[in-house]
N, C-alpha and C positions, 0 to 999 in steps of 0.2 A: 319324758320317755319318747324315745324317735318312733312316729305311728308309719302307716300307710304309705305317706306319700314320699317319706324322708328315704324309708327302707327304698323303695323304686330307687329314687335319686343315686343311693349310693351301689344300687347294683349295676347304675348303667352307669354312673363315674369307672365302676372296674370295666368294664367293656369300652370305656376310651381309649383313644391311642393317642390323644393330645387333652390337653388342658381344652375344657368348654370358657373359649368367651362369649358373654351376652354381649349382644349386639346395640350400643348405644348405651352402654348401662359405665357405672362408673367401675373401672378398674383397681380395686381397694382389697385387702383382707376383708373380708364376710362371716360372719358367726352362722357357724354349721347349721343350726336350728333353724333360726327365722330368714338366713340370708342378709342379711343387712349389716352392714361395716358395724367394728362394736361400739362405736360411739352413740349409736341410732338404734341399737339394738331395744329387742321389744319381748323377747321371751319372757321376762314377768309379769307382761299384759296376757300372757298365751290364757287362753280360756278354755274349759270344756265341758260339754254336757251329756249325759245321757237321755238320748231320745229313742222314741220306740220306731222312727223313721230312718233307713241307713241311705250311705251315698256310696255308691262304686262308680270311680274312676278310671275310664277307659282313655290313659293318653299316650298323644303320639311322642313318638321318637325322644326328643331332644326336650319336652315340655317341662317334665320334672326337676331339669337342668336349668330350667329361666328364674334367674332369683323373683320377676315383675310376675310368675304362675301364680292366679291365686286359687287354687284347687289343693295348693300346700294351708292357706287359709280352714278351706272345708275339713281337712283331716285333722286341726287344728280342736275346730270348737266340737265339729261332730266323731263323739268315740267311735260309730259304728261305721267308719269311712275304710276301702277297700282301693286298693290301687292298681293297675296292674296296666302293664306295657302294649300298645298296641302295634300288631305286626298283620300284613296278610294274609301271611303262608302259615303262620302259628299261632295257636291260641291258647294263652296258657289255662292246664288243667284246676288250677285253682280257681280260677274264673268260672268257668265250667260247673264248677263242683259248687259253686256260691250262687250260681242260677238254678241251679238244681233244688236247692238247700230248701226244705220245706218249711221254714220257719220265714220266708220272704216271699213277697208278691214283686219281681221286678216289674219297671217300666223303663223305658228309654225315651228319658226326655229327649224330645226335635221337635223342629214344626211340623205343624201335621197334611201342610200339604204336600210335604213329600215321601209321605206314606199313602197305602192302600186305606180308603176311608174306614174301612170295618176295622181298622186297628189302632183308630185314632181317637183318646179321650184325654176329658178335660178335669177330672176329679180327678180323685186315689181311692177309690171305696171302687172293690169289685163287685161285678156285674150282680144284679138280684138272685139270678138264674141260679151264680156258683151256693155250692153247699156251706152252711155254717161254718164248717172249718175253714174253709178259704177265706173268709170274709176273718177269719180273726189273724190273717198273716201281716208283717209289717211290711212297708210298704218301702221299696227298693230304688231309690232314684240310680238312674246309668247316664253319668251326665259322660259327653265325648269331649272332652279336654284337649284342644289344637286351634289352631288357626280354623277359620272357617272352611275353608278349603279340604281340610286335614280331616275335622270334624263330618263333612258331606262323603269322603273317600269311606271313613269308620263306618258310617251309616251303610252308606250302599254293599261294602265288601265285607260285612262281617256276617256270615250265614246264621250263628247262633242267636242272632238279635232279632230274626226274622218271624220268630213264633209271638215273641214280647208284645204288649202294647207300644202306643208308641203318646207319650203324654205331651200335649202339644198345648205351651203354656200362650196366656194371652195378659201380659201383661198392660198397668195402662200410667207406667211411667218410662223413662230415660233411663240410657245405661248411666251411674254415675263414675265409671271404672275411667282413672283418669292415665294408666299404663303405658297402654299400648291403644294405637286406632286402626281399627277395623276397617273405617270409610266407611261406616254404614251406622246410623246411629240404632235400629232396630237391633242393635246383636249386645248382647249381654256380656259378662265375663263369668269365669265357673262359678265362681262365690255368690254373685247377684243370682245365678240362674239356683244353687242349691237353696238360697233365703226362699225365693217364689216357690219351690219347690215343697218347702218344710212350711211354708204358710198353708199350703194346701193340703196337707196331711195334721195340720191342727195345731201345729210345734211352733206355737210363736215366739217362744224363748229362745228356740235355736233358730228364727229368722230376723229378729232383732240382735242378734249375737252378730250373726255374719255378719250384719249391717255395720253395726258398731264396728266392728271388728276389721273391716274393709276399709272402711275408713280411717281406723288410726294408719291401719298398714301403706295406705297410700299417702298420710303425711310424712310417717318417717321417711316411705323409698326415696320421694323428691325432696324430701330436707336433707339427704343424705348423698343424694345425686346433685344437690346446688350448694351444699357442702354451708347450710344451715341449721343452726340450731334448732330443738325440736322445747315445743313447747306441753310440758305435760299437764298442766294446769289447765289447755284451750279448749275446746268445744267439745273438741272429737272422742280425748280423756274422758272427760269429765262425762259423757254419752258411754262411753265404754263401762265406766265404772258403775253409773246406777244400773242399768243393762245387768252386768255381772250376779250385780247387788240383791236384784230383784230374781235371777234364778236360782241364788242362792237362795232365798225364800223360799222358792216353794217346793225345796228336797225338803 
């Protein structure tokens, strides 16, 4: 079923006036779903769970359109994943209307020095002070999906993000995201940053999932970009599958 991230994709492929090439990526036919030429396709590995933690995706312009985005990942394993295009001038009412929604506590994950310190935590449990009912709402990551550059514009220019906490993670390993490079090895990819995310809301099934799940997808991209076989029996699998295995268990 095409979620979140697909539906984005294909509203902004109608708003092209040209075919999107990725830049450095192989020029091949791609299967719709995962991106990936069909040789190296992966859709029967697609996984999903339901968690009581959601992720809204706030990305820029052309993001949705990168077969190497791995925020098509998060809408992947996480059902409760929301997408929506980021622009300055506009903001769409569905967004809006999903911050609003009383059944969510959002947060916007960044780092937190570059917010106001009174807005900056490092859990998901709201504050003692809020009433019972607050305290039982799920708990809303707003990761900003772009270039870093892109991601610091989303932050500063988006007025509605301004009331939000701002959840400023402190990880204490390495990105393993082997894509694209930042030049900076402190910066994360959206997938890594959703796993820390859902470890910290208690969801360890869906941050071993990512994990898993990141991983296989970056064997096949480069198996597929150095126009190699893909090994389904190797490490990455065989982690994917007990991972799966084991959330099937405890539905």
């Amino acid at each position: 079923m095409p979620h979140a991230v697909s539906h984005l994709r294909a509203a902004r492929l109608a708003r092209s006036a040209k075919p999107f090439l990725a830049r450095g990526g192989f020029k091949r036919e791609r299967c719709a779903d995962c991106r990936l030429v069909p040789s190296h396709c992966m859709c029967a590995l697609r996984p999903s769970l339901t968690t009581s933690a959601g992720v809204c995706l706030l990305m820029a312009d052309i993001e949705p359109l990168k077969p190497s985005n791995t925020g098509w990942l998060v809408a992947d394993v996480v059902r409760d994943t929301f997408a929506f295009g980021w622009k300055r001038t506009e903001t769409d009412p569905a967004l809006l209307a999903l911050l609003r929604d009383p059944q969510w506590h959002p947060y916007v994950v960044f780092p937190g020095r570059y917010a106001a310190p009174e807005r900056v935590v490092r859990t998901v449990q709201p504050p003692a002070s809020l009433r019972d009912e607050a305290r039982k709402k799920r708990p809303l990551f707003i990761l900003l999906d772009g270039t870093w550059s892109e991601a610091r514009k989303m932050f500063r220019r988006s007025p509605y993000l301004d009331r939000l906490p701002v959840l400023s993670l402190e990880p204490d390993q390495t990105s393993q995201y082997k894509l694209r490079n930042s030049g900076r090895n402190d910066h994360f990819c959206t997938s890594e940053v959703a796993a820390l995310c859902m470890n910290l809301a208690g969801e360890r099934a869906a941050e071993q999932m990512l994990e898993a799940y990141l991983a296989v997808f970056t064997q096949h991209y480069l198996h597929a970009k150095n126009q190699q076989p893909i090994a389904m029996d190797g490490a990455a699998h065989q982690r994917l599958r007990e991972v799966s295995f084991t959330a099937t268990q405890r539905i």
